[in-house]
SEDO-974157 format. One record per residue: residue in three letters; y, x, z of N, C-alpha, C in turn. Coordinates in steps of 0.05 Angstrom, whole numbers, plus 5000, padded with zeros to 4 digits. Each point is the difference from the previous one (the first is absolute). Layout:
# SEDO-974157
ALAYXZYXZYXZ...
This chain:
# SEDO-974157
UNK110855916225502250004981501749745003UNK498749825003500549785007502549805019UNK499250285025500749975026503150234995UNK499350214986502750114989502549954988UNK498549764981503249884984500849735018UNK499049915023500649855017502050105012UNK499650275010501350185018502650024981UNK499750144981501950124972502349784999UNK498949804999501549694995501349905022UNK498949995029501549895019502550305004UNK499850234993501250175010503149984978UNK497949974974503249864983502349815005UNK498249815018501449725005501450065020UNK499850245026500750035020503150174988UNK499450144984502350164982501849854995UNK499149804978502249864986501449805016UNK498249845025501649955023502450035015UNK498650315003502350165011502350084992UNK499950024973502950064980501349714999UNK498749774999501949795002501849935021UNK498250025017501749965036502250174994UNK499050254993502250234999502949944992UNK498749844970502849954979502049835026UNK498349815016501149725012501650005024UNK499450435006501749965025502550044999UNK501249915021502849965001502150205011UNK502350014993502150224997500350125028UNK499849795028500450095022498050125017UNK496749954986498450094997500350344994UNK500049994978500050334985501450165014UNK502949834997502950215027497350095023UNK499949835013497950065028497550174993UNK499050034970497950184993500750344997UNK503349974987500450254998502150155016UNK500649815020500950055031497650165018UNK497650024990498749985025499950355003UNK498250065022500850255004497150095015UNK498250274999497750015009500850035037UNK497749995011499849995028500450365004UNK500450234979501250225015502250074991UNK501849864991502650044988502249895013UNK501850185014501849935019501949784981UNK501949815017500849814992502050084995UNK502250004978503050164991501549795020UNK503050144999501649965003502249894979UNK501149714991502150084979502850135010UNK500650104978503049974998500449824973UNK502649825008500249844970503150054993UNK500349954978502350124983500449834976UNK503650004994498949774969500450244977UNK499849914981500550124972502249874988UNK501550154981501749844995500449744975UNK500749895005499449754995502449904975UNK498949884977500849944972501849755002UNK502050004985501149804989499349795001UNK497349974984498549734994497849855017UNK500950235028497949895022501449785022UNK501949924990501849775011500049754990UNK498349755008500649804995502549795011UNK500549904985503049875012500649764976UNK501749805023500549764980503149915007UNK502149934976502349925007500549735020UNK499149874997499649645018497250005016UNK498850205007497850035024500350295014UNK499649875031499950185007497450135004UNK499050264999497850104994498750175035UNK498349895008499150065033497050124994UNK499550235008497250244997497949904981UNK497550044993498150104983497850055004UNK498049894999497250125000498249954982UNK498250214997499350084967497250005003UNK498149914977496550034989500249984985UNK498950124984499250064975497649874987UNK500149764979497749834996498250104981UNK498149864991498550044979500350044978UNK502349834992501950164978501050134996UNK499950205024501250324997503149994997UNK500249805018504349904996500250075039UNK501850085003500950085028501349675015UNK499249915002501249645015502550125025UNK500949915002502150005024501749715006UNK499150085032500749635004502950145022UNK501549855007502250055012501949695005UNK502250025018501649835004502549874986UNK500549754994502350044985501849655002UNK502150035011501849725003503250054986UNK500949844998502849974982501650165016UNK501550074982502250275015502549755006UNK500349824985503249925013499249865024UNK498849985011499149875018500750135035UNK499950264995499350155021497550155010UNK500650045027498250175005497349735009UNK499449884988497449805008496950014986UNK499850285017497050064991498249715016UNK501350105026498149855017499849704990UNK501149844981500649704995498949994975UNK500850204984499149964966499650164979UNK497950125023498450294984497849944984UNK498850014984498149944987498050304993UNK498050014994498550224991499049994968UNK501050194984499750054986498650164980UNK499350014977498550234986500950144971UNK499250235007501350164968497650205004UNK500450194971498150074987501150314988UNK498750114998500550314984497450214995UNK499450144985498350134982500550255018UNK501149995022501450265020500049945024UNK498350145020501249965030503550005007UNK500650134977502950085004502449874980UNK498449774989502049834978500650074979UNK501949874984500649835009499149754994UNK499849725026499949825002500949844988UNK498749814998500049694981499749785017UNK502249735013499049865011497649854985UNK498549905016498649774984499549755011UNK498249985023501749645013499850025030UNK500549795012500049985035497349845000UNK497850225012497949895010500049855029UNK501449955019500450005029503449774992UNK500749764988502150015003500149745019UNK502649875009501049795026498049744981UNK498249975021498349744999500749745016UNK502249935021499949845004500350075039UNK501849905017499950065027498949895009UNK498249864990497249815014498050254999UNK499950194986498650235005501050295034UNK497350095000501750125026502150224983UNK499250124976500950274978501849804980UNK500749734996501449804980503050174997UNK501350085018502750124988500750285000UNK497950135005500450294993498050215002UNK499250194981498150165004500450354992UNK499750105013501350265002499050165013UNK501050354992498550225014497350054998UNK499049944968497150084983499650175010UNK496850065001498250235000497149974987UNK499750094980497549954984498050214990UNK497949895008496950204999497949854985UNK497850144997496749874989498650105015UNK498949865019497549995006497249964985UNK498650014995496649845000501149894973UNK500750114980500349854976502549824997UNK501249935026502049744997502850145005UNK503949854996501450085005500449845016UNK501450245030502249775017502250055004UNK501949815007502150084998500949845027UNK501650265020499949895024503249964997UNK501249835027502949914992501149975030UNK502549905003501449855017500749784986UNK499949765008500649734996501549895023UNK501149694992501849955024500349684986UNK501149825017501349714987501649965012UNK501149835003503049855013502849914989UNK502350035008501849784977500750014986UNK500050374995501250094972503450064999UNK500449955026503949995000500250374994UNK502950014978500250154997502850115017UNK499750105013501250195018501850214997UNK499550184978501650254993502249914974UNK501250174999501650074968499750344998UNK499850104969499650195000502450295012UNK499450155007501250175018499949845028UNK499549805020500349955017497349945006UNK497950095006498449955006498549855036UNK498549814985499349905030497249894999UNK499049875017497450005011499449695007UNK498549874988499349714999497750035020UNK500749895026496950115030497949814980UNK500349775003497449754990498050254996UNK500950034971498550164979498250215004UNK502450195016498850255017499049955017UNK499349795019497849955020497749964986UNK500249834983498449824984497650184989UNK500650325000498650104977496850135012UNK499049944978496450045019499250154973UNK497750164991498350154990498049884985UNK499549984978499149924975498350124978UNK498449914987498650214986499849724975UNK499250034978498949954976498550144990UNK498549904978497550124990498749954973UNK500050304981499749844970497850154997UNK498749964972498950214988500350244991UNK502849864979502450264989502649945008UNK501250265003503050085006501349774987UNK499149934966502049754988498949705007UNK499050035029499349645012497649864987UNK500049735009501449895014499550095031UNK501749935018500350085022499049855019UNK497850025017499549725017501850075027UNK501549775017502150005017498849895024UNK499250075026498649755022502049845021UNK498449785012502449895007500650035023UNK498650225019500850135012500750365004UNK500650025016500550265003497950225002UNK499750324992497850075002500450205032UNK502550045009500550095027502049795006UNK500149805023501649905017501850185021UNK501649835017501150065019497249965029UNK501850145015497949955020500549825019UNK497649875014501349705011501150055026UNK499450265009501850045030502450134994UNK501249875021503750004999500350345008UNK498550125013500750255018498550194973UNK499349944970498150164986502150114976UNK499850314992502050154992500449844963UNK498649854996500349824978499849765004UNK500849855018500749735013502449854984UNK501850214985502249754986499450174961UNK498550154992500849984977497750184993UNK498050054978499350304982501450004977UNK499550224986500650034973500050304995UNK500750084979499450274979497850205018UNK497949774991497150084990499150344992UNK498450205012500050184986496750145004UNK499549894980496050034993499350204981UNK497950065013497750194983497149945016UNK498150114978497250015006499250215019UNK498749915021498650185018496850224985UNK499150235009498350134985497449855004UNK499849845023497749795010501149664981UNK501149994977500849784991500849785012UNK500750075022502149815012503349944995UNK501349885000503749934993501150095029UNK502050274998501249985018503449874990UNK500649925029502949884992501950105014UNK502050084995503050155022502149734999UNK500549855013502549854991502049975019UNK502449894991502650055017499549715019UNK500750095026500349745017502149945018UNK500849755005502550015015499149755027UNK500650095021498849865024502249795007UNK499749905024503349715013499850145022UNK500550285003500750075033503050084990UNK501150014987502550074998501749804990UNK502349925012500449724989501249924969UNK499349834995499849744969503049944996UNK500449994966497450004986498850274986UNK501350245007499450184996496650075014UNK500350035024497650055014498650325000UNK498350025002499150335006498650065017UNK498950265003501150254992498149974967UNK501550174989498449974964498350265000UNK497449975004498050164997498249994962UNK497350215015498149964975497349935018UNK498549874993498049965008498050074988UNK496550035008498250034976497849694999UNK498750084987498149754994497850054979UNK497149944998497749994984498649874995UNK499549944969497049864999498750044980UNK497749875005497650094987499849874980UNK502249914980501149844979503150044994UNK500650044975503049994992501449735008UNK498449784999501349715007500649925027UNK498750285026499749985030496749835001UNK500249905019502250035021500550275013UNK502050045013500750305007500449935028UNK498850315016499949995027502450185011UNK501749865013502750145014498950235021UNK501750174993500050235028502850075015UNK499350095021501549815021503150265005UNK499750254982502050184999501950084984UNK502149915007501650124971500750264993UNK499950074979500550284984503250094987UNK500150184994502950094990501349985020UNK500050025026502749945022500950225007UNK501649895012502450325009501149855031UNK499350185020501149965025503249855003UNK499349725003503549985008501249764971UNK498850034975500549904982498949714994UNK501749804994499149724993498949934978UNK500950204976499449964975499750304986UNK497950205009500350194992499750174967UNK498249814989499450014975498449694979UNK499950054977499349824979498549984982UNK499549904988497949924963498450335003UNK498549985016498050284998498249964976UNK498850214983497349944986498750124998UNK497249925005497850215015497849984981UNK498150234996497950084991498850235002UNK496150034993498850045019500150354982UNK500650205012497950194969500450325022UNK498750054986498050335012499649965029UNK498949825010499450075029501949875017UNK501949794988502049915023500849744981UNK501349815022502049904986503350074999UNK500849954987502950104994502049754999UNK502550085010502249844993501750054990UNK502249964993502749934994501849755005UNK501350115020501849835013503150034997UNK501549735006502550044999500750085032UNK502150105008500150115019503649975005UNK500349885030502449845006500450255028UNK501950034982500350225028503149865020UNK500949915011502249965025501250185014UNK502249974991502050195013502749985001UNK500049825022502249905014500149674981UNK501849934990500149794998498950014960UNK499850184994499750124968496950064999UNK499049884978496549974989499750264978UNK498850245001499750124976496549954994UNK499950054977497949904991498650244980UNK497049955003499350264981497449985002UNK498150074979496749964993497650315018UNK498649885017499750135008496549945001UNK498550165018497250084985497949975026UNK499249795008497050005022497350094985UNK498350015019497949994991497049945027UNK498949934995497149885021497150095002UNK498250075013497649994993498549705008UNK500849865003498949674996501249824993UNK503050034989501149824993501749765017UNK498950055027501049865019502250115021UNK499950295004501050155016501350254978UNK503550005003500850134977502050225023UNK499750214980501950225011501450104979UNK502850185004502250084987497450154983UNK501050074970498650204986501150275007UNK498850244994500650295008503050044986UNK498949874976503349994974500649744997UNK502549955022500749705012501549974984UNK502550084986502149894990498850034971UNK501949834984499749944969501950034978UNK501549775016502750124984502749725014UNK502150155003501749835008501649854973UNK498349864990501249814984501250204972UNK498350154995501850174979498550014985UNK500149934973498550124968501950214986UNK498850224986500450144974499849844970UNK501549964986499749874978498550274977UNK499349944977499850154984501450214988UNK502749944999502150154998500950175024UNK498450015021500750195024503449815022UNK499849814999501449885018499349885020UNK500850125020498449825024501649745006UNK499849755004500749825019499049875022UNK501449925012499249825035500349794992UNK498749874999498549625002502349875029UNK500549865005501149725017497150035017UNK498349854992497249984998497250204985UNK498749925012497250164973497949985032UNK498949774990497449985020498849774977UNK499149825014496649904995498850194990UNK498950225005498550204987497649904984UNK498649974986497049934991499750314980UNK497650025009498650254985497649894971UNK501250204988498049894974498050174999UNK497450025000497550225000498549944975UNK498850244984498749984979497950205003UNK497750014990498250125007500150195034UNK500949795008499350055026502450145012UNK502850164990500850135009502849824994UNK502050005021502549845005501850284969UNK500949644981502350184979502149904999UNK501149765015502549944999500649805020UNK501950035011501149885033501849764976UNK499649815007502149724997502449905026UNK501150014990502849925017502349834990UNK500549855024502049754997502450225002UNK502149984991502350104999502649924997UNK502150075011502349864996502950184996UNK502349884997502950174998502549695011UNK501650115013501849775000502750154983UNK501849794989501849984980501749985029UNK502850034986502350015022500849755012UNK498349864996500949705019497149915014UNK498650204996496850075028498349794986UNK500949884964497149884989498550174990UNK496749915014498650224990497649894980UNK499050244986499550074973498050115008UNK497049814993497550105010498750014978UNK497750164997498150104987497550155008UNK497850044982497250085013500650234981UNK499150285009500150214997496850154998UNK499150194984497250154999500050344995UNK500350015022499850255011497150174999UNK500750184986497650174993499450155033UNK497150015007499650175023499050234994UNK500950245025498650214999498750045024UNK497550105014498250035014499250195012UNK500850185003499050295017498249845026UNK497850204993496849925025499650245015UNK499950085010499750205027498250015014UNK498650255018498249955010500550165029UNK499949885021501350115021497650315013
């Protein structure tokens, strides 16, 4: 009897154990729990589609300009969204005096409440001191990160609004970044280096610049990373060709191991596509990418759809296109965006419910009028 409530008792403890871990795991966790898929169940195909999208799913500010969105949902059961944001009379100077930001809503779909700049200009003695931009934020293992582009240098401001221009310093300058809190509302720890560098050979496809970072968890708990790279075979201070590269590690903080192929390309193209965002679910990983199509001297642009079985090696999806820059409003109006990329996907119990997007319109003297947008998704899965 004795030897029974020993048993009875360690088997309780093993119980109540188990329900705690349970409570403790984390959101990108679960996504990846209810992603998963048995070993005889063919792997779907998406097609993705938006829904149409409300009024109040537009954040926007009169004296900021407002640059994409990415969303977790904390403990408080408040939707966090961190995004980009620098003075509108200023110009177009993301790259110089972007800061990252945070707001808040009771809604994947708003509306939003700023609330403060976790990520703001610390100082150009920092390598990230004068600008931080192009958020993407997840939980791992209990903790939040928030990955970035950062950059320092003189800060000269370059543009006026409608005339937009390009400060090189800055845009060379910019390298890959992560922070790390407990909760969505900080504090934020910042490092003083970078968590992906450039690469130290001159002939290496990220030799003059990284930036917009695009992570998720592997099913083996590893960090995969997609990020944009720009090489010095093409000449400065531009430089090029502007690829994506991959990278992993066996930690959110890296270090991460480069691989040596770039993804998203198109035969012939220098800069074929952008701000992809990837995650892992039913049997694949998935993307969404911006997509730069060339033709002739004119860029059309439009969201389009990869997908991988390792995350390293990506092919067109079956249902490649997405949408050329077009939403349905609520009222049944369609419009075309200027813009509508940084895509970030929002997932909740495991299944993607709303695409985030940077968005824009130009006024008749080409100043433009940006905002983050939350686009409801729709999902059709297929089975070939």
């Amino acid at each position: 009897m004795k030897k029974l409530n020993v048993i009875l008792a360690f088997a309780t403890v093993s119980f109540l154990f188990s329900c705690k871990s349970e409570k403790k795991s984390n959101s990108e966790a679960e996504n990846l729990a209810n992603s998963n898929i048995t070993v005889n169940e063919a792997v779907p195909d998406y097609k993705i589609e938006f829904g149409e999208v409300s009024p109040k799913s537009v954040f926007r500010n009169d004296s900021l300009s407002i640059w994409g969105g990415s969303l977790v949902k904390g403990e408080d059961g408040l939707y966090h969204m961190f995004y980009s944001q620098w003075p509108k009379n200023i110009g177009w100077e993301w790259v110089n005096y972007s800061v990252i930001a945070h707001a808040v809503s009771e809604s994947p779909f708003g509306p939003f409440e700023h609330k403060d700049v976790p990520l703001p200009d610390r100082g150009t003695e920092f390598w990230d001191g004068s600008a931080t931009h192009n958020p993407t934020v997840h939980k791992f293992n209990g903790k939040y990160y928030l990955y970035y582009m950062g950059n320092t240098g003189d800060e000269k401001i370059v543009s006026t609004p409608g005339k937009p221009k390009i400060n090189w310093v800055h845009r060379n300058n910019q390298r890959i970044g992560v922070a790390v809190a407990d909760s969505p509302n900080g504090p934020w720890k910042r490092f003083d280096k970078p968590v992906l560098d450039v690469s130290p050979n001159d002939d290496a496809y990220d030799a003059l610049m990284t930036s917009n970072p695009s992570v998720c968890q592997m099913p083996d708990g590893k960090i995969l990373m997609v990020y944009k790279a720009v090489g010095k075979k093409d000449p400065l201070p531009g430089g090029g060709p502007v690829v994506h590269m991959v990278a992993i590690a066996d930690s959110p903080t890296g270090p991460f191991k480069k691989y040596p192929d770039p993804v998203f390309t198109f035969e012939g193209e220098r800069f074929p596509a952008e701000d992809p965002y990837i995650w892992y679910q039913d049997g694949k990983f998935r993307a969404i990418v911006k997509r730069i199509k060339h033709e002739g001297k004119k860029r059309e642009f439009s969201l389009v759809h990869y997908d991988s079985e390792d995350g390293i090696q990506w092919n067109k999806a079956k249902n490649f296109e997405i949408s050329k820059r077009i939403v349905e409003w609520k009222n049944g109006r369609e419009q075309q965006f200027t813009h509508l990329e940084r895509p970030q996907v929002f997932r909740e119990n495991g299944e993607p419910v709303a695409l985030l997007c940077a968005a824009d319109t130009l006024d008749a003297n080409g100043v433009r009028e940006s905002f983050n947008i939350q686009i409801p998704l729709k999902i059709e899965k297929t089975n070939n």
